[in-house]
LUMDONU-74821 format. One record per residue: residue in one letter; y, z, x of N, C-alpha, C in turn. Coordinates in steps of 0.2 Angstrom, whole numbers, plus 5000, padded with zeros to 4 digits. Layout:
REM residues N
AYZXYZXYZX/...
***
This chain:
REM residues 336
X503550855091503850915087504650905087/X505050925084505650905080505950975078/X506451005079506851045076507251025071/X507351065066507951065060508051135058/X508951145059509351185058509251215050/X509451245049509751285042510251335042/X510251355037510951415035510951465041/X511351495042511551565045510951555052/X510851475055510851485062509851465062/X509451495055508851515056508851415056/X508251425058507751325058506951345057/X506751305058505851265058505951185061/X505351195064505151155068504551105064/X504551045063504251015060503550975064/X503050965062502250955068501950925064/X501550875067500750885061500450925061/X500150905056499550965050499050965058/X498751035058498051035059497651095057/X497051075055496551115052496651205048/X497051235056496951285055497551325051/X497951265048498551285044498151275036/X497951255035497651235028497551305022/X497451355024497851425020498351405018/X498851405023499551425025499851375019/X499551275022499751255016499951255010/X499251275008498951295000499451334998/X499651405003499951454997500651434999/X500951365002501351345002501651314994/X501151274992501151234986500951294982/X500651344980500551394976501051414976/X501651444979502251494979502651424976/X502751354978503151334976502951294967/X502251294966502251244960501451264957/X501351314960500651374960500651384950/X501151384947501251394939500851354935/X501151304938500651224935500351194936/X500251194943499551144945499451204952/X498951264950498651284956498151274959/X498351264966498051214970497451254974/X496851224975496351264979496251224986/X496051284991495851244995495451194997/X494751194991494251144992494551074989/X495251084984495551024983495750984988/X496251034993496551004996496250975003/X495651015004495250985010495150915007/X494550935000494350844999494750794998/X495550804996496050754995496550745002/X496250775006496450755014496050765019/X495850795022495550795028494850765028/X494550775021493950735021494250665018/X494750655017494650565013494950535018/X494750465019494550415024495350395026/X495750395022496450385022496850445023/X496750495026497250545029497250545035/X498050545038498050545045498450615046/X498250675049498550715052499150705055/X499350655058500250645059500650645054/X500350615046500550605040500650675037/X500350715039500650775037500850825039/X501650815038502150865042502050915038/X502450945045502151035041502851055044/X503151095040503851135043503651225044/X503651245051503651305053504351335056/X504151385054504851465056505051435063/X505551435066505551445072505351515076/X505451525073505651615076504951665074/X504551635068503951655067503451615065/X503451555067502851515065502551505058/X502751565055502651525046502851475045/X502551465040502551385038502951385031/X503451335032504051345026503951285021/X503351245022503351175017503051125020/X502851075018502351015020502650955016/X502350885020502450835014502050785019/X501550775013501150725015500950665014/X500950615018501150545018500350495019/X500350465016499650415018499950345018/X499550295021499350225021498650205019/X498350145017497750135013497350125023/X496950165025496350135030495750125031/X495650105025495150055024495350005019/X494849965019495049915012495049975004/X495349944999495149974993494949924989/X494349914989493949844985494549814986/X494749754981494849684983495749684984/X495949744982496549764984496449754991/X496249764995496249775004496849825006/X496949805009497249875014498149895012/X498349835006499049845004499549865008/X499649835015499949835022500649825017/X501049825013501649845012501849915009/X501349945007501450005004501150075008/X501550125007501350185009501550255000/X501050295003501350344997501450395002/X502150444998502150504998501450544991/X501150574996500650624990500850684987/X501350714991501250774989502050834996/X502250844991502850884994502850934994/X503051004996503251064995503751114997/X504251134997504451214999504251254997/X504151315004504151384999504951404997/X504851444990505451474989505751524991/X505551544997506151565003506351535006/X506251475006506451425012507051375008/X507151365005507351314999508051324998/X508451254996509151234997509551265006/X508951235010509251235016509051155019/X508951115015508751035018508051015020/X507851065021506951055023506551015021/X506751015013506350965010506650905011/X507250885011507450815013507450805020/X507150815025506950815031506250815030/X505750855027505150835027504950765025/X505450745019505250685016505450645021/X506050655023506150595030505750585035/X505450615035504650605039503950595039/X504050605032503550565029503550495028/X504350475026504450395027504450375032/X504450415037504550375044503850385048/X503250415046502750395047502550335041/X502550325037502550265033502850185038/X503550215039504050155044503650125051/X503350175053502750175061502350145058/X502050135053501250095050501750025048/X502149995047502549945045502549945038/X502650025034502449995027503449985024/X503349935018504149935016504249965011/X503649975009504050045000503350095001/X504050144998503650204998503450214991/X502950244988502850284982502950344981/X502850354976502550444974502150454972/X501750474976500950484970500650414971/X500050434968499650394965499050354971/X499050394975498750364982497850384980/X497450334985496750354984496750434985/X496050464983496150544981496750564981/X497150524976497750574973497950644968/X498450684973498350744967498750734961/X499250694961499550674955499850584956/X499750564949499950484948500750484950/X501150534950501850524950502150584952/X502750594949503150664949503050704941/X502750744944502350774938503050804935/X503250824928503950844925503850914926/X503250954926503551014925503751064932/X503751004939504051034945504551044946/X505150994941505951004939506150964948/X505550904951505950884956506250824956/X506150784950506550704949507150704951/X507650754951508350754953508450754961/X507750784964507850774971507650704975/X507150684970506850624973507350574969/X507850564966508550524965508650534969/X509050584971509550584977509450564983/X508650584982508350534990508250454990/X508450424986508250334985507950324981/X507550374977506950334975507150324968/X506850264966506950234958506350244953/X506450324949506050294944506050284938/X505350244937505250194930504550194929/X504450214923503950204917503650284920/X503150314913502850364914501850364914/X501750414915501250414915500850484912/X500350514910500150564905499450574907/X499150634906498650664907498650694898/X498150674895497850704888497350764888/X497350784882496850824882496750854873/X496250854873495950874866495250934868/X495151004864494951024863494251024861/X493651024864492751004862492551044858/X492851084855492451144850492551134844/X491851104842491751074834491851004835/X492050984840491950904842491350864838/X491850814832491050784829491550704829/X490950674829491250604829491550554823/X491850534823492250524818491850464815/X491850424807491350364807491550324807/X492150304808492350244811492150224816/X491950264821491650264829490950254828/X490550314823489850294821489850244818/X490250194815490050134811490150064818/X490650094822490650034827490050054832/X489750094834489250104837488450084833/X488450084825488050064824487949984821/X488649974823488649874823488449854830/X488449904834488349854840487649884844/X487049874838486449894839486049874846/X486249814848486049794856486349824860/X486849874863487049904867486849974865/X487050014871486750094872487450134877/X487450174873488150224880487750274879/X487650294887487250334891487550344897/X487250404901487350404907486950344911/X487150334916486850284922486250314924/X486050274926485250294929485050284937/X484850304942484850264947484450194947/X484250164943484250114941484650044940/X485150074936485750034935486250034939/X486150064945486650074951486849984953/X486449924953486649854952486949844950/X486849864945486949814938487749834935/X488049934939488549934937488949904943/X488849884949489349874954489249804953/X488649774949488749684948489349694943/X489449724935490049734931490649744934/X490649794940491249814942491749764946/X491049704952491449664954491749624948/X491549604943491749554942492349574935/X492549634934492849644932493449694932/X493149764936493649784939493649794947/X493649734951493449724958493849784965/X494549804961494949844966494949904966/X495349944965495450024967494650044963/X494850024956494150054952493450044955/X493349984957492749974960492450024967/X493050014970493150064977493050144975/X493350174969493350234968492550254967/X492250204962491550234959490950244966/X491150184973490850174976490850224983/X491450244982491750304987491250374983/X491350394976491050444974490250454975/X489850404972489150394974488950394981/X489350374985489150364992489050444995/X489550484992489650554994488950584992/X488650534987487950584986487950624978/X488550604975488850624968488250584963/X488050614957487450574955487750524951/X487450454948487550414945487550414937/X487250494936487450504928487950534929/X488550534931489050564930489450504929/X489250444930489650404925489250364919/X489650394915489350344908489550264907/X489050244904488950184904488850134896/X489150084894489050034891488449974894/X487849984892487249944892486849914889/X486749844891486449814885486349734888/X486149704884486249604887485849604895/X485649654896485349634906486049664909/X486349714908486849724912487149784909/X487549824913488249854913488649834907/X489049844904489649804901490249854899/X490149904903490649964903490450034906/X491150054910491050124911491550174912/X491550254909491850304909491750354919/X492150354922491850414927492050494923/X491550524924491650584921491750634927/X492050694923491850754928491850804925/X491450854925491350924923491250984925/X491151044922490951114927490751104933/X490051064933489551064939489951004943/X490250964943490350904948490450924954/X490250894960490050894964490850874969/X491350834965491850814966492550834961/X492950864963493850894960493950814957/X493750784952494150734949494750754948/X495350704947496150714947495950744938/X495550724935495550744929495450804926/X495150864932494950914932495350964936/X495650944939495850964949496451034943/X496751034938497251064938497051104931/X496551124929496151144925496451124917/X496251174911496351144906497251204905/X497351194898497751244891497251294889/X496951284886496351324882495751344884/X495651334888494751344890494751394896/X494151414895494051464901494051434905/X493951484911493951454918493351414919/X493351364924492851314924492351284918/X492851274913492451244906492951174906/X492951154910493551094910493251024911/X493150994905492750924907493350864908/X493250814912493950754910493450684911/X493950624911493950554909494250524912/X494050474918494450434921494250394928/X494250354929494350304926493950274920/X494150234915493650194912494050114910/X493250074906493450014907492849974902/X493049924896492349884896492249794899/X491849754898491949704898492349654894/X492849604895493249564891492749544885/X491949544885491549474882491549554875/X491549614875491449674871492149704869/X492849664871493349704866493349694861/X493849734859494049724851493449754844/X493049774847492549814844492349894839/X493049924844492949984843492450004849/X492249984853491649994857492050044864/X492750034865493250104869493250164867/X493350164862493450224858492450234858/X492050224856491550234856491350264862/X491350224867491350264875491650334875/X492350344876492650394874492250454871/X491950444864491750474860491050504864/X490550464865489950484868490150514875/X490750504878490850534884490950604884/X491550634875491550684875491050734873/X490650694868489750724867489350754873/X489350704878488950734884489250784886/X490050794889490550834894490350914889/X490350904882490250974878489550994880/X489150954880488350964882488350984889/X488750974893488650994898489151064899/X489251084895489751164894490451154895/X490851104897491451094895491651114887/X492351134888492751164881493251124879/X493651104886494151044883493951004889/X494250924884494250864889494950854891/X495050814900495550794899495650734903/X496050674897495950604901496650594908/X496550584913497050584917497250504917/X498050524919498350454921498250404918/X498450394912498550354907499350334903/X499350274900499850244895499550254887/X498850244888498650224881498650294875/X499350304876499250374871499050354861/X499150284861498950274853498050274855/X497950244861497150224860496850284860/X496850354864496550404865496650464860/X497450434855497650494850497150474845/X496750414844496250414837495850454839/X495750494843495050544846495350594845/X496050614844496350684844496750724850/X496650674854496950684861497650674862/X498050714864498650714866498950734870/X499550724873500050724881500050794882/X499650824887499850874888500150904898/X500150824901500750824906500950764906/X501550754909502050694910502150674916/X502150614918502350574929502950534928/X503250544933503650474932503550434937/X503550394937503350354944504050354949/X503650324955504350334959504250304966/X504750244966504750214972505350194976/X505250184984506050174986506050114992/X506150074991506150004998506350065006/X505750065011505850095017506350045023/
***
């Protein structure tokens, strides 16, 4: 444990996370960024304390001196298992997720929180830090509407390029015929949900063509006992040749696509999209888009209002569906 000072004499003492702050946490992040992305506990257990790459030293927690509340958190990871064929990325660590309360704020606490989170990073030998974007991640980047990028400059980090979460509206959702016309040229193939039958024939697909994080993500999902129709699939030729992970009302798992609800839509009517992927031997088809389209078919049938795709670039590929940016990341890293 570690003290740090503040204004007019008052401090907090900084410790690892344990279990029984997990409240405290949460309405740490709610009072600071609670407007835009409110955060639940069921989130924050399964993107920490249950995922296989959280270390409880990794997340510091700054408490009152003098009253043991808890002034803010900053949580750190390193990859502890393999990630499919990415393995274990022993140069990288991410920060996940940062907070003050705003009673606490412009006393330094967050720059000492983050300093401590790179320096659990520094103990694992990792040499660049990120932001975001870690296995169960809450966010790909620095989400814009925290107004933190000016802190995270100041602190070393360089960022470059963005990243976007879309989202379109299901109500009256029809398919457009451009999409029925490439889905009825590709009379061999079928988009459907997976069957437990295809559970081979998608992880044969995945090795051989998205072998890493994605492969690792769909296999970490199912493993949990999540069913295999929640990912939709391109089928056809003896095989896989594409697939959507989906998530909706009932998931059984907080997708990063769902985790921060919709614009429009009632409460829990939020369907989303992500990852997805086809085979090189099926682009150029229109057969993405097609995906896409049956994915949003299902998500509506299954009582979602709106879709929304997370963490993407492809804002021309997903605006022919009517989808548009409805948040912005910017990435951010800094040499430790």
């Amino acid at each position: 444990m570690s003290a740090v000072s503040g204004g007019g004499g008052a401090g907090v003492r900084l410790a690892s996370f344990v279990p029984g702050l997990l409240p405290d946490v949460v309405d740490v992040w709610n009072a600071a960024a609670g407007d835009a992305f409110p955060l639940s506990e069921a989130l924050f257990q399964q993107n920490t304390v249950d995922d296989p790459h959280f270390n409880a030293a990794g997340c510091v927690v700054a408490r009152a001196a003098s009253t043991g509340r808890v002034a803010g958190f900053c949580l750190a990871k390193v990859a502890q298992e393999p990630i499919g064929t990415d393995g274990l990325l022993p140069n990288l660590g991410w920060i996940s997720m940062l907070a003050v309360h705003p009673d606490w704020q412009g006393r330094g606490y967050g720059m000492a929180l983050l300093r401590a989170g790179e320096a659990f990073l520094r103990l694992r030998r990792r040499a660049q830090s990120m932001l975001g974007g870690d296995p169960a991640h809450f966010f790909p980047g620095i989400p814009d509407e925290t107004g933190t990028a000016p802190f995270f400059e100041h602190a070393g980090y360089a960022l470059r390029g963005d990243a976007y979460d879309l989202r379109r509206s299901l109500r009256g959702y029809q398919t457009p015929p451009t999409v029925a016309a490439a889905r009825a040229a590709a009379s061999d193939l079928e988009i459907r949900p997976l069957t437990p039958g295809d559970r081979r024939a998608l992880f044969a697909f995945l090795d051989a063509t998205f072998p890493g994080r994605w492969r690792y993500t769909i296999a970490r999902f199912l493993e949990s006992g999540a069913p295999i129709g929640d990912v939709m699939g391109v089928v056809g030729r003896g095989g896989v040749l594409g697939f959507a992970h989906l998530f909706h009302p009932g998931s059984q798992r907080i997708g990063p696509s769902i985790a921060w609800g919709g614009s429009d839509a009632g409460a829990g009517a939020v369907g989303g999209l992500g990852p997805m992927g086809i085979a090189p031997a099926i682009r150029g088809r229109g057969l993405g888009l097609a995906l896409v389209d049956r994915a949003a078919v299902h998500l509506a049938a299954l009582g979602a209002h709106e879709m929304v795709v997370d963490w993407t670039v492809l804002l021309d590929f997903y605006g022919k569906l009517g989808f548009t940016p409805c948040r912005r990341y910017r990435h951010g890293a800094r040499r430790l």
